[in-house]
N, CA, C and O atoms as a DFTB+ gen file, in Angstrom:
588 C
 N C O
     1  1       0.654      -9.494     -15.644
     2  2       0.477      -9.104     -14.267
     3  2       1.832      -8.853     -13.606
     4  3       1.939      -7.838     -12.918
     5  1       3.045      -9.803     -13.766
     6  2       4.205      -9.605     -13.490
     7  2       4.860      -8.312     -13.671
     8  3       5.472      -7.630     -12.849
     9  1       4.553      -8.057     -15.204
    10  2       5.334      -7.072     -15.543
    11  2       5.245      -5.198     -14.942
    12  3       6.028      -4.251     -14.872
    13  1       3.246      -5.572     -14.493
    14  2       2.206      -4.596     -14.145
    15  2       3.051      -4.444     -12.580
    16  3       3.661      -3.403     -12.335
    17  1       3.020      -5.284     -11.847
    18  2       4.013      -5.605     -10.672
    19  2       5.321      -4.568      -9.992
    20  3       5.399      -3.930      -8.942
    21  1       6.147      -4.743     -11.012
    22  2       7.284      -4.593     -11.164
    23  2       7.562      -3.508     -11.885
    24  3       8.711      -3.075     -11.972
    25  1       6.526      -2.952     -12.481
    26  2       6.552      -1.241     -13.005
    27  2       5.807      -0.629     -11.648
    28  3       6.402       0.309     -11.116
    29  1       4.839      -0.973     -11.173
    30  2       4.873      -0.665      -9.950
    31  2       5.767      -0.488      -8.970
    32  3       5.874       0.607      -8.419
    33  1       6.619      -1.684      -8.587
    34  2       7.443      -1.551      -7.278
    35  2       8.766      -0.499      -7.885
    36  3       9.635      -0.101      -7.110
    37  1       8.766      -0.123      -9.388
    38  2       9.877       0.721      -9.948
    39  2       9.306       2.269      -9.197
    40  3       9.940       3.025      -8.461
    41  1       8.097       2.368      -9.622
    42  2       7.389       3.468      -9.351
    43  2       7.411       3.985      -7.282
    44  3       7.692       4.896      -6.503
    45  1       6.977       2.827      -7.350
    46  2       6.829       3.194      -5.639
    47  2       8.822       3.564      -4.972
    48  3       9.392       4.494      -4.402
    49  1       9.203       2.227      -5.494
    50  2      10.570       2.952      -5.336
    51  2      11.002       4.244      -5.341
    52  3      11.503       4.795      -4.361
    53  1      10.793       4.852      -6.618
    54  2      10.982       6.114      -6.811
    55  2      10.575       7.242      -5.832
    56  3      11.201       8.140      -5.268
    57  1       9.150       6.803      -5.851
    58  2       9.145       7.672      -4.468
    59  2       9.258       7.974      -3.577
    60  3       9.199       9.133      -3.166
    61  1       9.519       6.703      -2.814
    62  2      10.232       6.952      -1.830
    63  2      11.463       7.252      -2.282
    64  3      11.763       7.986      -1.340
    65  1      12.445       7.271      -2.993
    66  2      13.688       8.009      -2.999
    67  2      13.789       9.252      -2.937
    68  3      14.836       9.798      -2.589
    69  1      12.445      10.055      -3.348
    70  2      12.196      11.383      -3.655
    71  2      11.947      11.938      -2.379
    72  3      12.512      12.990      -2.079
    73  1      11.153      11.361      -1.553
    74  2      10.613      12.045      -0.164
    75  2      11.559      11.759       0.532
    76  3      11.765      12.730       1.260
    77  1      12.450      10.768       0.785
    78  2      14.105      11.152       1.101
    79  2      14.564      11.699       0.745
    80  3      14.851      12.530       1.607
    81  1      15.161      12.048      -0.519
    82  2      16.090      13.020      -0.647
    83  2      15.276      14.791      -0.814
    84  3      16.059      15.670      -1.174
    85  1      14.271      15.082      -0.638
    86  2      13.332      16.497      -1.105
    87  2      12.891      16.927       0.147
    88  3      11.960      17.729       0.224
    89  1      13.575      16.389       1.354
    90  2      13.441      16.757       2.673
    91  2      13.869      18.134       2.661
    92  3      13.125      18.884       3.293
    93  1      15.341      18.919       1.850
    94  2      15.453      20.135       1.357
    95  2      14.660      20.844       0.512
    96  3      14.619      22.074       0.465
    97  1      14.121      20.201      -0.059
    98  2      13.138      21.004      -1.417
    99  2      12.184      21.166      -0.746
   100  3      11.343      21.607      -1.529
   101  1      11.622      21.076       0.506
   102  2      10.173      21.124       0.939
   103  2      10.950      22.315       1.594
   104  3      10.574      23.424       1.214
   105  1      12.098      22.281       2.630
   106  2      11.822      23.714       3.655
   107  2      11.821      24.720       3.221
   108  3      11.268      25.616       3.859
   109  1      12.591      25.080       1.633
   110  2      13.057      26.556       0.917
   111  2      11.658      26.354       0.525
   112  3      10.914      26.969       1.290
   113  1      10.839      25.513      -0.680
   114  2       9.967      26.150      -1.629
   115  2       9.079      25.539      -1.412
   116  3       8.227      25.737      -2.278
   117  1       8.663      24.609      -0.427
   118  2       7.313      24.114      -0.594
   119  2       6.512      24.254       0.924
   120  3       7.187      23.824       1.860
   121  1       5.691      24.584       1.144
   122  2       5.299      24.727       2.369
   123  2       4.097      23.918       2.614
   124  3       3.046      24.461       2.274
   125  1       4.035      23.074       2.982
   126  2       3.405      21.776       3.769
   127  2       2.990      22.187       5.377
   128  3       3.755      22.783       6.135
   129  1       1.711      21.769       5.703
   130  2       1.199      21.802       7.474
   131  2       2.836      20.760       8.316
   132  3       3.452      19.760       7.947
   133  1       2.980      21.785       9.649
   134  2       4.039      20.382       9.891
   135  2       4.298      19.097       9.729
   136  3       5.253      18.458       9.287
   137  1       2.856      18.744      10.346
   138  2       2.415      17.366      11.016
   139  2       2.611      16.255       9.271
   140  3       2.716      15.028       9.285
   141  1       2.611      17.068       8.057
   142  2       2.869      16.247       6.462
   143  2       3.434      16.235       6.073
   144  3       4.067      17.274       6.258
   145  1       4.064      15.369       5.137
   146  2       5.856      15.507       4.479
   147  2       4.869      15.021       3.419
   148  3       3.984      14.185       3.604
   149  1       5.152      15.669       2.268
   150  2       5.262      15.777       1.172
   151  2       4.807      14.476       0.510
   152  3       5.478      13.512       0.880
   153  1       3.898      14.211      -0.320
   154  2       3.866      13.105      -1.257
   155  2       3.911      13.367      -2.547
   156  3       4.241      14.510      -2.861
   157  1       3.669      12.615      -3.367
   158  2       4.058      12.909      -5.054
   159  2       3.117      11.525      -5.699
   160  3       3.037      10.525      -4.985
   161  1       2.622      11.534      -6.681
   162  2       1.863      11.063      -7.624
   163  2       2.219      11.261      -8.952
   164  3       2.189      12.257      -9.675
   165  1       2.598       9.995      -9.142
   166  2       3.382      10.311     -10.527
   167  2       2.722       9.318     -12.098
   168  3       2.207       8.238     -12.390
   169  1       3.146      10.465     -12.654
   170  2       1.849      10.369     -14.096
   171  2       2.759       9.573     -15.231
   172  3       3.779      10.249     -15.364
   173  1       2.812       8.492     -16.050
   174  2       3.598       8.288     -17.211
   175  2       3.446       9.027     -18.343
   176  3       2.282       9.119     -18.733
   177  1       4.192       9.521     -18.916
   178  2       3.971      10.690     -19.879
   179  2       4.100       9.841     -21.504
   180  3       4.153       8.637     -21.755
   181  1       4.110      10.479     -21.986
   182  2       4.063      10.827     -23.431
   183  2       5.665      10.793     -23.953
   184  3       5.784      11.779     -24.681
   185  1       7.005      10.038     -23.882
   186  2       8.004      11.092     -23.968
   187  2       8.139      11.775     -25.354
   188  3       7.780      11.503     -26.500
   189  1       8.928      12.954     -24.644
   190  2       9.171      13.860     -25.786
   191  2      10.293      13.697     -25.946
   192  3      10.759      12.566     -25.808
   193  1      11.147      14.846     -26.313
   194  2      12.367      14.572     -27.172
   195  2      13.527      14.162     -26.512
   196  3      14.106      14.561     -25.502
   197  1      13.786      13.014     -27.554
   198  2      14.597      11.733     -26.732
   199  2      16.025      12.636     -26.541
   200  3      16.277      13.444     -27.435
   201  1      17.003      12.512     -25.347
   202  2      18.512      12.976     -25.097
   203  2      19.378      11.942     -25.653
   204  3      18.946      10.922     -26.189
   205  1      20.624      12.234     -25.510
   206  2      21.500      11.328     -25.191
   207  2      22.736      11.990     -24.296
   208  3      23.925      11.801     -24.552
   209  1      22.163      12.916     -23.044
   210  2      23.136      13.659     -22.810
   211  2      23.676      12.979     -21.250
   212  3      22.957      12.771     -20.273
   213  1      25.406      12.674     -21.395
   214  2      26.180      12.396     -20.279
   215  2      26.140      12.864     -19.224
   216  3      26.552      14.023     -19.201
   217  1      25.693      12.320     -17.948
   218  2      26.008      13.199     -16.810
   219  2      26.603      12.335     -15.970
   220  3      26.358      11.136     -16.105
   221  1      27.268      12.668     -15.207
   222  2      27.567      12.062     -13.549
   223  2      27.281      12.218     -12.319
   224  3      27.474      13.234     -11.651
   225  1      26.803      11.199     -11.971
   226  2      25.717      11.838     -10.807
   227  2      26.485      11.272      -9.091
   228  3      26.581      10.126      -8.651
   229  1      26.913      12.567      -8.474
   230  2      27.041      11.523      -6.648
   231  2      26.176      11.843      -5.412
   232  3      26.007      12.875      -4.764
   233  1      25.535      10.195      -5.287
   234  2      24.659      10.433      -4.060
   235  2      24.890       9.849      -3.162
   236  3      26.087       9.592      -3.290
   237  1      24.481       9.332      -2.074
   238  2      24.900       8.796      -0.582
   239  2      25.546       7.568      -1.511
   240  3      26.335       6.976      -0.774
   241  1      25.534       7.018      -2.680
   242  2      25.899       5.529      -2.410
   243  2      27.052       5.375      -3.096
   244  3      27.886       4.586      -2.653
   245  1      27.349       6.215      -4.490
   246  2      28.682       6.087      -5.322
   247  2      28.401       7.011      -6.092
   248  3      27.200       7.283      -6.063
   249  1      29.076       7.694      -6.864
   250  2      29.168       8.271      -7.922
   251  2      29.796       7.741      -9.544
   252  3      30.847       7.225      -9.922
   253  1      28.889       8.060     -10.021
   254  2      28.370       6.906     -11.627
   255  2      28.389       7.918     -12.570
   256  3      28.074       9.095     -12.393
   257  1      28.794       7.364     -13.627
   258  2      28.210       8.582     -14.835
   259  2      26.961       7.696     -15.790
   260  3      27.146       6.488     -15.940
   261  1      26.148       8.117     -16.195
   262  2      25.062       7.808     -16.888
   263  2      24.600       8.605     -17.784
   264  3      25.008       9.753     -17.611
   265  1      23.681       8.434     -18.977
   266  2      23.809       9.354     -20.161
   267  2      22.085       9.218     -19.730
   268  3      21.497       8.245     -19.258
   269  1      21.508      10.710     -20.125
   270  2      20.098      10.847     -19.760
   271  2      19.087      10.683     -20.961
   272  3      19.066      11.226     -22.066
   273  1      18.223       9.716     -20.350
   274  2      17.339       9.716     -22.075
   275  2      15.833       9.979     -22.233
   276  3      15.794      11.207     -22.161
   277  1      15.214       9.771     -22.318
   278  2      13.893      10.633     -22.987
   279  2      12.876      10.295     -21.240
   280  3      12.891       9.456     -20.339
   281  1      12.139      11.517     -21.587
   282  2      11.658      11.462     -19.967
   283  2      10.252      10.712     -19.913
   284  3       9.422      10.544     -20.805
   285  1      10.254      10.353     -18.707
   286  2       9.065       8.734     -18.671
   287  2       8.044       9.302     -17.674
   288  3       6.867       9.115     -17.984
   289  1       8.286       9.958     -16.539
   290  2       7.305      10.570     -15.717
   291  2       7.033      12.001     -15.234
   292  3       8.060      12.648     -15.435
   293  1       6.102      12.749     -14.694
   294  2       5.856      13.846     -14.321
   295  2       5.226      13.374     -12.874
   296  3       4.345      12.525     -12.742
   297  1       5.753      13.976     -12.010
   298  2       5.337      13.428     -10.652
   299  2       4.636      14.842     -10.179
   300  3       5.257      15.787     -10.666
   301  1       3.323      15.329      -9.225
   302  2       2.439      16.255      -9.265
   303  2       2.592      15.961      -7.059
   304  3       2.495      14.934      -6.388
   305  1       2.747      16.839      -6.820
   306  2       2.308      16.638      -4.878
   307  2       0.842      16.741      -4.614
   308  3       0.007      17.589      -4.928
   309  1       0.781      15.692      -3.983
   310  2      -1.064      15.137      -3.376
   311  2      -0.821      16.083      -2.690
   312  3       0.048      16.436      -1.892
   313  1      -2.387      16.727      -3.427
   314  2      -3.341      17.938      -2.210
   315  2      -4.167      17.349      -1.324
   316  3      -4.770      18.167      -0.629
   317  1      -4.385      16.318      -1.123
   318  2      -4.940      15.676      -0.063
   319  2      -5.354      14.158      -0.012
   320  3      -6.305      13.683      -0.632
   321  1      -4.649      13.586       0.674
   322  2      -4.420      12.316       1.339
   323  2      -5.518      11.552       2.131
   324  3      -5.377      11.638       3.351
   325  1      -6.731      10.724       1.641
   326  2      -7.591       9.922       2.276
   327  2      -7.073       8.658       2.840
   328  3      -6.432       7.986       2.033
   329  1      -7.201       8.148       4.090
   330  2      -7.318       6.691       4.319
   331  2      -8.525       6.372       4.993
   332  3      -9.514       7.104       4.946
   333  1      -8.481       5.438       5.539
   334  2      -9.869       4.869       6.652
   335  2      -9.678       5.997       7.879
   336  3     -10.743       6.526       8.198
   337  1      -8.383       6.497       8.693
   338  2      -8.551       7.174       9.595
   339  2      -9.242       8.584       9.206
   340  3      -9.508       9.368      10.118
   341  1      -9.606       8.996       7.554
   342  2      -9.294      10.570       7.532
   343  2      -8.653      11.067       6.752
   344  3      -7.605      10.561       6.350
   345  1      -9.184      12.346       6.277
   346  2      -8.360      13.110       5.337
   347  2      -7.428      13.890       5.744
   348  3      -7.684      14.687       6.646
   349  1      -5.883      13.823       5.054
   350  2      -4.832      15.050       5.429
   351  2      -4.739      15.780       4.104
   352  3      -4.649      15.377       2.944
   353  1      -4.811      17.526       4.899
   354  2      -4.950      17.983       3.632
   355  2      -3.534      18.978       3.710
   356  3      -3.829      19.909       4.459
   357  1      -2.062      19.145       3.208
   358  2      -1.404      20.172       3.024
   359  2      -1.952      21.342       2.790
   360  3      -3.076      21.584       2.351
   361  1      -0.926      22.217       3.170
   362  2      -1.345      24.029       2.637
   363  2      -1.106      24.213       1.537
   364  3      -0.639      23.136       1.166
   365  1      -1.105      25.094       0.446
   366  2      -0.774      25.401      -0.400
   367  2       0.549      25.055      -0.702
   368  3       1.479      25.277       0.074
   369  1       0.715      24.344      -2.159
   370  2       2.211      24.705      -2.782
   371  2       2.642      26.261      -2.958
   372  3       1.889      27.234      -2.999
   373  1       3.606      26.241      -3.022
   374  2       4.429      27.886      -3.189
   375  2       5.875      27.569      -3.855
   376  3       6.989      28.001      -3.563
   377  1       5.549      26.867      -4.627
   378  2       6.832      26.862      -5.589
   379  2       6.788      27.092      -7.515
   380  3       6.344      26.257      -8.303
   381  1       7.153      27.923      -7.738
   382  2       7.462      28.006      -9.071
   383  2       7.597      26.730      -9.692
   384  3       6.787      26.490     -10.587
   385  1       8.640      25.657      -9.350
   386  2       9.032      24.324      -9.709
   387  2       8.505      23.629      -8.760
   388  3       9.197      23.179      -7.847
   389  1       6.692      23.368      -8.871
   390  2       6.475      22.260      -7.815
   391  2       5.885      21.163      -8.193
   392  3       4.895      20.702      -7.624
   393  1       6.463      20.639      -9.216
   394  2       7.026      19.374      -9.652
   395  2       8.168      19.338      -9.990
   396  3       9.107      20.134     -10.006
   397  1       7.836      17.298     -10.540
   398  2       9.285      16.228     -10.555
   399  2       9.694      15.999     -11.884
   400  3      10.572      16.806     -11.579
   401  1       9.910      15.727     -12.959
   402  2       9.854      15.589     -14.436
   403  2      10.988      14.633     -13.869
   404  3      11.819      14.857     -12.989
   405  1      10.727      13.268     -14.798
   406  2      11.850      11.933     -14.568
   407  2      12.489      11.698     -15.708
   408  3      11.992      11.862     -16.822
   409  1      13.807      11.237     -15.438
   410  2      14.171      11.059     -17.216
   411  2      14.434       9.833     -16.847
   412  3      14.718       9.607     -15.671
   413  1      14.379       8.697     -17.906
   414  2      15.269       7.324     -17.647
   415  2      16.682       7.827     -18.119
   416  3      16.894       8.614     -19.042
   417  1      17.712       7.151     -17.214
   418  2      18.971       6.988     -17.235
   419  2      19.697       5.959     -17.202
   420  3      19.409       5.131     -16.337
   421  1      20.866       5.667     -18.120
   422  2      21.535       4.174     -18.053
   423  2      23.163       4.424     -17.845
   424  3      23.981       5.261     -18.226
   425  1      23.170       3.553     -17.250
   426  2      24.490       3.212     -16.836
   427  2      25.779       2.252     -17.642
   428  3      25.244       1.457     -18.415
   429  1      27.038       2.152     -17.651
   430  2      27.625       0.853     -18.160
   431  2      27.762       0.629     -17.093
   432  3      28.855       0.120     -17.341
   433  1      27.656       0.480     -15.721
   434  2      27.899       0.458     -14.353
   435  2      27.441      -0.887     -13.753
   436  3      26.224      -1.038     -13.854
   437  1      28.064      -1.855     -13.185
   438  2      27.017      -2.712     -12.556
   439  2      26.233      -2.320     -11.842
   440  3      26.199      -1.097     -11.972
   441  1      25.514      -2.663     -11.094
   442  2      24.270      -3.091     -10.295
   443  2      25.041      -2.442      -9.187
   444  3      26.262      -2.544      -9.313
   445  1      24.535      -1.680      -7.938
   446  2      24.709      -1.418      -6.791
   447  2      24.594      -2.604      -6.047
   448  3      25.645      -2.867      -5.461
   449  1      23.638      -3.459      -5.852
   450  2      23.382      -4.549      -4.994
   451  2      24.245      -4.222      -3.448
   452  3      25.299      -4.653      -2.982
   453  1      23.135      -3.171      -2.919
   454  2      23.329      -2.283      -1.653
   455  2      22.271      -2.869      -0.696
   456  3      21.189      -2.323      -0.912
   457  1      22.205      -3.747       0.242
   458  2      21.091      -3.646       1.110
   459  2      20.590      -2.590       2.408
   460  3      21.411      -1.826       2.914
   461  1      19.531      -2.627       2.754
   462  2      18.763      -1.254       3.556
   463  2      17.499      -1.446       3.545
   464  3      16.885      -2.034       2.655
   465  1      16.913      -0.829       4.804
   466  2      15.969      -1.014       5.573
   467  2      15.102       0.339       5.229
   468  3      15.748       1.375       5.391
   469  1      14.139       0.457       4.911
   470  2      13.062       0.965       4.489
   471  2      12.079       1.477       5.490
   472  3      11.809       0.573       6.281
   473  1      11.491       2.500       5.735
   474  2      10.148       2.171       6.311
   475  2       9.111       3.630       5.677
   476  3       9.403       4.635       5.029
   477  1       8.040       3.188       6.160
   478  2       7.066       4.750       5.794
   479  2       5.561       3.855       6.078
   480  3       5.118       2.788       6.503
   481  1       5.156       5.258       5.457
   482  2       3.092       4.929       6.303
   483  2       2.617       3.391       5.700
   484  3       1.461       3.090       5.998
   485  1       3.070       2.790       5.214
   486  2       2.407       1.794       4.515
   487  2       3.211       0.094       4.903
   488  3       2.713      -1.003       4.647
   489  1       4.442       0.342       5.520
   490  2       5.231      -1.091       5.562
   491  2       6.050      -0.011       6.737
   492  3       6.574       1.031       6.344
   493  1       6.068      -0.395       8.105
   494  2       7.075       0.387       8.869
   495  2       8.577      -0.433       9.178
   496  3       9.530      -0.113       9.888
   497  1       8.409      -1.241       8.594
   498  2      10.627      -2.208       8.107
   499  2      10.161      -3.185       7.209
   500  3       9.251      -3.995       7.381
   501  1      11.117      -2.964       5.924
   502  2      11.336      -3.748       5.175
   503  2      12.681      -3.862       4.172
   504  3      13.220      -2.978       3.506
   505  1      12.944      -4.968       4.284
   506  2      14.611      -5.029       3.536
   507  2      14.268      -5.271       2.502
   508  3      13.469      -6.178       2.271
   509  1      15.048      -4.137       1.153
   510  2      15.075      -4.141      -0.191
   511  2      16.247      -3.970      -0.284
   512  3      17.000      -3.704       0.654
   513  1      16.576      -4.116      -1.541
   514  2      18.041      -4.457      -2.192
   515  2      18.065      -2.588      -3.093
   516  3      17.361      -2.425      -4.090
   517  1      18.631      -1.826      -2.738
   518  2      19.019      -0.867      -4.148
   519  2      20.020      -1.465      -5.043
   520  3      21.193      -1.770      -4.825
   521  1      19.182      -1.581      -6.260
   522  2      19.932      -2.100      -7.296
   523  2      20.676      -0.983      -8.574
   524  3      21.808      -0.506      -8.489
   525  1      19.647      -0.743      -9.771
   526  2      20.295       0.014     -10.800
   527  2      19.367       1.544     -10.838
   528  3      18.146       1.671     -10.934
   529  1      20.160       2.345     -10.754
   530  2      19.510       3.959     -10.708
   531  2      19.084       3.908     -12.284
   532  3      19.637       3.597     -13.339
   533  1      17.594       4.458     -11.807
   534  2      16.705       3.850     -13.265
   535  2      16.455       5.949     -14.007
   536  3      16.706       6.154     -15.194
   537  1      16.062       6.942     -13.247
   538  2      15.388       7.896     -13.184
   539  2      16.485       9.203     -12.585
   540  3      16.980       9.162     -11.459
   541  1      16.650       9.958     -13.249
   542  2      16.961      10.987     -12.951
   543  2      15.696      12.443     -12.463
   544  3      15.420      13.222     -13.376
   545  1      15.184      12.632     -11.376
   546  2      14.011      13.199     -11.235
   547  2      14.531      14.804     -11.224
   548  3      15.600      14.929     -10.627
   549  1      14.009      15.978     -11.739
   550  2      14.540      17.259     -11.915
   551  2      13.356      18.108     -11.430
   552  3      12.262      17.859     -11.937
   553  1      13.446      19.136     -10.458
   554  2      12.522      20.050     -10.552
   555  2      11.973      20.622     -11.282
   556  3      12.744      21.482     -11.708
   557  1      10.470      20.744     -12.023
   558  2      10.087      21.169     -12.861
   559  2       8.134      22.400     -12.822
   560  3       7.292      22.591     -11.945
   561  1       8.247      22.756     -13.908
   562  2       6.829      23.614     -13.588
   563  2       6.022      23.191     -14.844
   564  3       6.492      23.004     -15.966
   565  1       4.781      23.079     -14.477
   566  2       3.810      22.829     -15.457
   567  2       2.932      23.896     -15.869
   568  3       2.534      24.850     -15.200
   569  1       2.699      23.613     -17.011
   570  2       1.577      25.061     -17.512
   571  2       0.519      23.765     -18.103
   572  3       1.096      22.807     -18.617
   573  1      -0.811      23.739     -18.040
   574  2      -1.396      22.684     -18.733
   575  2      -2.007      23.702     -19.880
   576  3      -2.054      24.922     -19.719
   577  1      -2.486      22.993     -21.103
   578  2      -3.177      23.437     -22.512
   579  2      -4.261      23.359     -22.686
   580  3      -4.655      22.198     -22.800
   581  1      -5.252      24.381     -22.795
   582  2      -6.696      23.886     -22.596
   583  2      -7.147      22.531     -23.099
   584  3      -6.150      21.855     -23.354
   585  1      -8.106      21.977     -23.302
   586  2      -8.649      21.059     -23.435
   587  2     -10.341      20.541     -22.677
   588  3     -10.823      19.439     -22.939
């Protein structure tokens, strides 16, 4: 259950990192009703062919180099959003690349151990710790295979 937990809060993490930083990727290629910002649903894949390729990555917090390795998720944008108030439904995607493809990435780097305040539709403040950049997320396009 722990472990079920904690692949969770990896997951939810992620996304919210994504709908922060894809605040650009929505105005060029994705077109969303105003009043919705973007969500993502993300699938664990199958990985395919494992990397071992170096990159260095700089974002608001430091710049790290990390080597990229076999990819763990495919993240897909919710066409429509139920809660108790009601359904929200976005407009059409309009992007060639409108998905996320994740790779795991490792570091020799310590730990960030960065604190910050959080909020969104589900917890509006909460203090989490950013710790180790787990996922490199890349714009990507899907073709599915019959079945």
């Amino acid at each position: 259950m722990t472990a079920h937990r904690i692949w969770g809060l990896k997951v939810f993490g992620l996304v919210v990192a994504m709908l922060l930083l894809l605040g650009g990727w929505q105005g060029s290629r994705v077109a969303y009703a105003q009043e919705v910002e973007p969500h993502f649903k993300c699938y664990v894949i199958t990985p395919g062919t494992a990397l071992h390729e170096p990159v260095t990555l700089t974002d608001q917090f430091q710049e790290e180099s990390f080597v990229v390795r076999a990819p763990q998720l495919v993240c897909t944008p919710v066409l429509q959003k139920c809660r108790d108030s009601g359904c929200v439904t976005p407009t059409t995607i309009q992007s060639l690349f409108d998905h996320l493809k994740c790779y795991n990435i490792t570091s020799a780097g310590p730990p960030l151990q960065q604190p910050a305040t959080m909020s969104d539709q589900f917890n509006p403040e909460e203090d989490v710790t950013l710790r180790t950049a787990q996922y490199l997320c890349v714009p990507a396009k899907k073709t599915l295979h019959g079945g």
